[in-house]
N, C-alpha and C positions, 0 to 999 in steps of 0.2 A: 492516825486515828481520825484525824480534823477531816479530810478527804474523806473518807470512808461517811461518815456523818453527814458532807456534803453532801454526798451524792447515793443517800442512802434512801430518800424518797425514786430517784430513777431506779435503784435497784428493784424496790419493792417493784415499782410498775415494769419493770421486765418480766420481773417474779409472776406478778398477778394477768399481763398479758399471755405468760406461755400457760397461766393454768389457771384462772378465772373464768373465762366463759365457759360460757355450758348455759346447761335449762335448771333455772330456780325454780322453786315452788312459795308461792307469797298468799297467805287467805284462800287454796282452794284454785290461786290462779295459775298456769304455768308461764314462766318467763323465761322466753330464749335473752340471752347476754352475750353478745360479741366479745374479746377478748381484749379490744382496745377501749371500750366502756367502762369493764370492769376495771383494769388499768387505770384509766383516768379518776375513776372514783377513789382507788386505793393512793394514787399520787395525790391529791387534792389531800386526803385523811394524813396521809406520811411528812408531808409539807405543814400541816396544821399542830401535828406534835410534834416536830421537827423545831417550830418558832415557840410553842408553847413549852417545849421541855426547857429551851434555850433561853427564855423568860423566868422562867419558875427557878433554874437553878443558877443563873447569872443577874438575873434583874437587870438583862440588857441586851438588844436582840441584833446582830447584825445589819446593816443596809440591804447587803448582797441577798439575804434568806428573806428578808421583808419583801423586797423587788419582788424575788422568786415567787414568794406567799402571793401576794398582789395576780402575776401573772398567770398562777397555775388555779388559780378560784377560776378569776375572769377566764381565761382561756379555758379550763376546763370544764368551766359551769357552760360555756358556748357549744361544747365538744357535744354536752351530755344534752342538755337544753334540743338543740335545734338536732341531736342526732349525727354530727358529721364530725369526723374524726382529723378534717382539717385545719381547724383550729389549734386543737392539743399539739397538730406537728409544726407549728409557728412560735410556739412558747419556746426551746430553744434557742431560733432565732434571735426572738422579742428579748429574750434575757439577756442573750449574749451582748445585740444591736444597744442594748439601753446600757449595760457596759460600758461600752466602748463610747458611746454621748457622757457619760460620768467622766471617763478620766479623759476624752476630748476635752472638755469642759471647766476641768479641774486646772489642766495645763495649761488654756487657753485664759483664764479669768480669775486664776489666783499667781500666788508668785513662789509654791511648790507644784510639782505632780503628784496626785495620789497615792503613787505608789513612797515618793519620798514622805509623805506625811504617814505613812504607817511601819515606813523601814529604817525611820533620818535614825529613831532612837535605839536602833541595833548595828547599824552599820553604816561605816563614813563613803559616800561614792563622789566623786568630780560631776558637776551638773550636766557636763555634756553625758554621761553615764545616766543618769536619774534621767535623761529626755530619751537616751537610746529603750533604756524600758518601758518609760511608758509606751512609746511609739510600737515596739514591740508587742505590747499587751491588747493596745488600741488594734492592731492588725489582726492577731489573734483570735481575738474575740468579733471582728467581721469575718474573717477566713472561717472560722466554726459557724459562725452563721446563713454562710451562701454555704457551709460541707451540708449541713443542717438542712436546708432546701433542696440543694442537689440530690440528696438522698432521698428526700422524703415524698419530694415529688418526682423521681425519675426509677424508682425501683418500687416492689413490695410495700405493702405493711410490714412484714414480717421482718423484714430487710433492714428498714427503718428505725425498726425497736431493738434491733442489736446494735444497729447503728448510736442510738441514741444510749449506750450502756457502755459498751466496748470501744467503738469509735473515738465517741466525746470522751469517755475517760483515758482512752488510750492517747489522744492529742494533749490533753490536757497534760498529761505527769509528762510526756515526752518534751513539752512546749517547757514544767516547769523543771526539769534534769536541764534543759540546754539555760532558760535561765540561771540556774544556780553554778552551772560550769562557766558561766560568764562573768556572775558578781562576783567568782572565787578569784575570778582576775585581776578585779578593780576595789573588791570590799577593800576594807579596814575596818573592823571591830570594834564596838563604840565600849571603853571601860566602864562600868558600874561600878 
């Protein structure tokens, strides 16, 4: 369900790219809407109730969705702003690449990895372990983000926007099935 939540402002913008554009009618005016506009409007709105909902009923909002919040305004307010739909396909990137500066950063200038500071209190791993994942996550999340450009600038829009729904979410569970068949190797389960 947590997955699904995550990645339910991309859904929406898959959603509102295959059937949001078209010609609006505003004051008497008509408005032609490209499909990756409307998109980016409907992802900006889905990310803003996404952190707000996540506020209102936790009183405490993720890093990971803040980040995202952050880059999908900025980048998408650029997308709609100046008209060019190259921005919006860089927020993937931007996300992933600012990822992977976190848990560089974390390993590098503290004396856990962030993955072990959010996993130490469920499950016991050998540190050479807790380094194989982060390392692993840190790849990850640069490998999604040159897939991310590769795609985005070497094929279609259209291409792109399935990419950016099917692709990403399909590397993602795939990337995290191969982690979990790995920690099943080394966990040990912290008693409560």
């Amino acid at each position: 369900m947590k997955l699904f939540f995550d990645f339910l402002p991309i859904v929406l913008f898959f959603v509102a790219y295959k059937f949001g554009g078209g010609e609006y009618h505003f004051n008497g005016q008509i408005y032609q809407v490209e499909g990756i506009y409307a998109a980016t409007v409907v992802m900006i709105i889905a990310t803003l109730f996404q952190v707000s909902y996540t506020w209102l009923r936790h009183r405490t909002v993720e890093r990971a969705h803040l980040i995202t919040l952050i880059l999908v305004v900025l980048l998408g307010g650029l997308t709609l702003w100046l008209q060019n739909p190259d921005f919006i396909k860089w927020k993937p990137t931007a996300v992933n690449w600012l990822f992977a500066l976190v848990f560089i950063g974390a390993y590098l200038f503290t004396d856990k990895s962030l993955l072990e500071r959010m996993m130490a209190q469920h499950i016991q791993l050998p540190n050479k372990v807790w380094s194989r994942l982060n390392l692993a996550w840190i790849l990850f999340f640069v490998g999604s983000g040159v897939a991310n450009l590769y795609v985005a600038f070497n094929f279609d829009e259209a291409t792109w926007v399935n990419f950016k729904l099917f692709g990403m979410l399909g590397l993602t569970i795939l990337f995290v099935i191969a982690q979990s068949v790995y920690l099943a190797r080394h966990a040990v389960e912290v008693s409560k």
